[in-house]
N, C-alpha and C positions, 0 to 999 in steps of 0.2 A: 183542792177542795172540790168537792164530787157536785153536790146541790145546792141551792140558794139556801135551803137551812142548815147547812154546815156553815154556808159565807156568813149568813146573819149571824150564830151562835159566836162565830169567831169574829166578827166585828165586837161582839159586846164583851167579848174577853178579853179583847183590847181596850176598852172603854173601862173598864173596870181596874179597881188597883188590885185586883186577887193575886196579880204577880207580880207589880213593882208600883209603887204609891204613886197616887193619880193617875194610873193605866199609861197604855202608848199613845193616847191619841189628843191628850189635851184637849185643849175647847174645840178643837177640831170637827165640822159636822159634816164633811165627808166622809165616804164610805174611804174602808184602808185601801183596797184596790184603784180609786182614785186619787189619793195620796200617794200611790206606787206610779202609777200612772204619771203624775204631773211629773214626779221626783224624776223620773226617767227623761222625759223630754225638755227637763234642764241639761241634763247631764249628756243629753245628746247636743244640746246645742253648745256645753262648755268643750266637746268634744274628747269626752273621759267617760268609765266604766264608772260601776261601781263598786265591780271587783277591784279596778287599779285605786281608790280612794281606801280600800277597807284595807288593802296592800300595804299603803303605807303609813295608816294609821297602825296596824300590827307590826309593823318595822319601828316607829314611833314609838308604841307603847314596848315593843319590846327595849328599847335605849333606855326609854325612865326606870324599866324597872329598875336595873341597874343601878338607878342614883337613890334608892332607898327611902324617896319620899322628898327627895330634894331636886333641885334642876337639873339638868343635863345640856348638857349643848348637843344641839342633834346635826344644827349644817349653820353655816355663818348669819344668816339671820332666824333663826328659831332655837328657840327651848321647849321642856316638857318635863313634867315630872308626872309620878304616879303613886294615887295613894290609896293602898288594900283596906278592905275592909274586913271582919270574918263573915264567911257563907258564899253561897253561889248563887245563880240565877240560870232559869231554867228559858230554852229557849220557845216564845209561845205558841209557836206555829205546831200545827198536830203532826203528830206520826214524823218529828223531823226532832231527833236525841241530840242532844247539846245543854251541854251545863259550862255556862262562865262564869269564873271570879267575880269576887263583888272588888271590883278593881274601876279606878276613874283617873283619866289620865289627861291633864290639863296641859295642849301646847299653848305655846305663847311666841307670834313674832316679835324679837327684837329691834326689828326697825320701825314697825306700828303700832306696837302695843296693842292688837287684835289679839284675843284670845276664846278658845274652842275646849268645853274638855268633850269626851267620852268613856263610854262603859265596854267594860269587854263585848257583854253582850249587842253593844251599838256597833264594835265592829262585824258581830257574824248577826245582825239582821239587816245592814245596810251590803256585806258581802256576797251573802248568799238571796236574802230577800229583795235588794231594792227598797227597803222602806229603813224610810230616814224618820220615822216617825210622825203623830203630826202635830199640829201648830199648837202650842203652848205645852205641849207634853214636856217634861222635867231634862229629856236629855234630845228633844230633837236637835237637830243639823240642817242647816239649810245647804243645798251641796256646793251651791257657789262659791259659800263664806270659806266653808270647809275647804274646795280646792284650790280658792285666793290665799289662804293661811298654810298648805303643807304641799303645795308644790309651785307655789311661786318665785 
C-alpha cells in the first residue's frame, strides 16, 4: 500500500463485515500493521515462519479433506477434519487475486484435547500476509497455540 489513505481505507475494510461477518479484526483497536507486527515477533521468538505454519496447516487441511467431514488421523497425537461450505472468499488485501473455499478445518490433539479450526482463507493471509488476524475476530489464531497444537 502506497499512502496513509490507502493504509486507512484498508484498515476499515478490515474492520467491516463487507467480506466475512464481523470483519478481520474483531474488537481489536490496533491498527492491522501492528497486529502484523506483534504477530511476527511471536513467531520470531517461537523460532518458526509463517510460511512454515500455513505449510502445514495446508498439509492438514489437505488430509481432512480426504475424510469427508469426518476425522482423520494426521500423526499419532492429532486429528482434523474439514467441513465445506457452498462459495468462496475473496482475499482482502488489494491488487493481490485469490479466491478460497468457504472450507473450516478443525485440528484436534489427542493427547490434550486442544483444539484450533481454520479457513482456507486463514491459511493464505497468515502464509503470504503475516496476519493472524486480530483479537476477537471469528477466526483469529494466536501463533503460539497454533504452533503448540500442529507441530508439537
Amino acid at each position: 500500500m502506497k499512502n496513509t489513505r490507502q493504509v486507512e481505507e484498508f484498515q476499515e475494510l478490515l474492520k467491516s463485515g463487507k467480506l466475512v461477518s464481523g470483519g478481520f479484526l474483531g474488537e481489536d483497536r490496533r491498527n492491522f500493521l501492528e497486529i502484523i507486527d506483534a504477530d511476527k515477533a511471536e513467531l520470531f521468538k517461537l523460532k518458526i515462519s509463517a510460511g512454515e505454519l500455513a505449510g502445514k496447516m495446508r498439509q492438514i487441511t489437505g488430509k481432512a479433506v480426504e475424510g469427508l467431514g469426518t476425522w482423520v488421523q494426521i500423526d499419532s497425537n492429532t486429528e482434523a477434519k474439514a467441513d465445506e461450505a457452498r462459495g468462496s472468499l475473496p482475499c482482502p488485501w488489494p491488487h493481490h487475486p485469490g479466491v478460497f473455499a468457504k472450507r473450516v478445518t478443525t485440528v484436534r490433539r489427542i493427547d490434550t484435547g486442544q483444539e484450533l479450526r481454520w479457513s482456507d482463507l486463514s491459511i493464505h493471509l497468515i502464509g503470504e500476509h503475516s496476519f493472524f488476524e486480530g483479537k476477537g475476530s471469528s477466526y483469529r489464531i494466536e501463533p503460539r497455540k497454533l504452533a503448540e497444537i500442529i507441530f508439537r
